[in-house]
C-alpha positions in Angstrom: -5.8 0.4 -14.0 -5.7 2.2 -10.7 -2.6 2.9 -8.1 -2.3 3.7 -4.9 1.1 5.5 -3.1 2.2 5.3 0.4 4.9 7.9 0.4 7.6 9.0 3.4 7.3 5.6 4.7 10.5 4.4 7.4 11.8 0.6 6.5 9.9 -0.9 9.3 7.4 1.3 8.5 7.4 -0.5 4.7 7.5 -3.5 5.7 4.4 -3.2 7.9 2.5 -1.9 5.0 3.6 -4.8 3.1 2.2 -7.4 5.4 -1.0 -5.6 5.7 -1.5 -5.2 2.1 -0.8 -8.8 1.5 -3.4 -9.8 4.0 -5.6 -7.6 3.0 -5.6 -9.3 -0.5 -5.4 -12.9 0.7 -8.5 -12.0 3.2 -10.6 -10.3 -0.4 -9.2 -12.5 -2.8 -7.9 -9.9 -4.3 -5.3 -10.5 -7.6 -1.7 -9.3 -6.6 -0.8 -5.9 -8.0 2.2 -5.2 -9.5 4.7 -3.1 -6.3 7.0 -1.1 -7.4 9.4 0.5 -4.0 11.6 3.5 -4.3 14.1 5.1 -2.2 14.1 8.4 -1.8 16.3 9.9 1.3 15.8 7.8 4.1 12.2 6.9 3.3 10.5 4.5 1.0 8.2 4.9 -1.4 5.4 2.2 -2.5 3.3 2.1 -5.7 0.7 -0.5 -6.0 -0.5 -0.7 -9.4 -3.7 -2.5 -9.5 -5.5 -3.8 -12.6 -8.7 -3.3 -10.9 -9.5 0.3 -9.8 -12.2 -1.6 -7.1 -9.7 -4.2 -5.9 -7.8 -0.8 -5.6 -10.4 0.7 -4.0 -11.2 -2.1 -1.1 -7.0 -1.9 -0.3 -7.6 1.5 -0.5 -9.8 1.7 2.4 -8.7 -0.7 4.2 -5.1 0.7 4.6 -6.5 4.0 6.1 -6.9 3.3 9.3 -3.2 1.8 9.1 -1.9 4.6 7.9 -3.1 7.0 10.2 -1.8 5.6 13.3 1.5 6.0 11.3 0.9 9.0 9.4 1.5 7.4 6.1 -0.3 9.4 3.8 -1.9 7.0 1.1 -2.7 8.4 -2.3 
């Protein structure tokens, strides 16, 4: 099992990440991870929780470059 976290994100920013990630897994054929969102402030948090730690991996990567044009900081 492997997770990744996109923390301090705005609402628009969230949703954004969603669509990407969602793509990104149609695009790889990767299984759907479980997504667990959390409010903290005004930000959201996002946990994907993969079964895979390389289907984690390849999202992983791929979400970089998203998030630093935004300066979402992926864990």
């Amino acid at each position: 099992m492997s997770a990744i976290m996109m923390a301090e994100l705005s609402a628009s920013d969230a949703e954004n990440a969603l669509v990407q990630i969602w793509l990104l897994l149609e695009k790889h054929e990767i299984a759907s991870p479980e997504v667990v969102v959390v409010p903290i402030s005004d930000h959201l948090r996002i946990r994907l929780i993969s079964a895979s730690r390389s289907d984690a991996e390849v999202v992983r990567v791929k979400l970089r470059d998203w998030a630093r044009q935004r300066e979402a900081p992926i864990h």
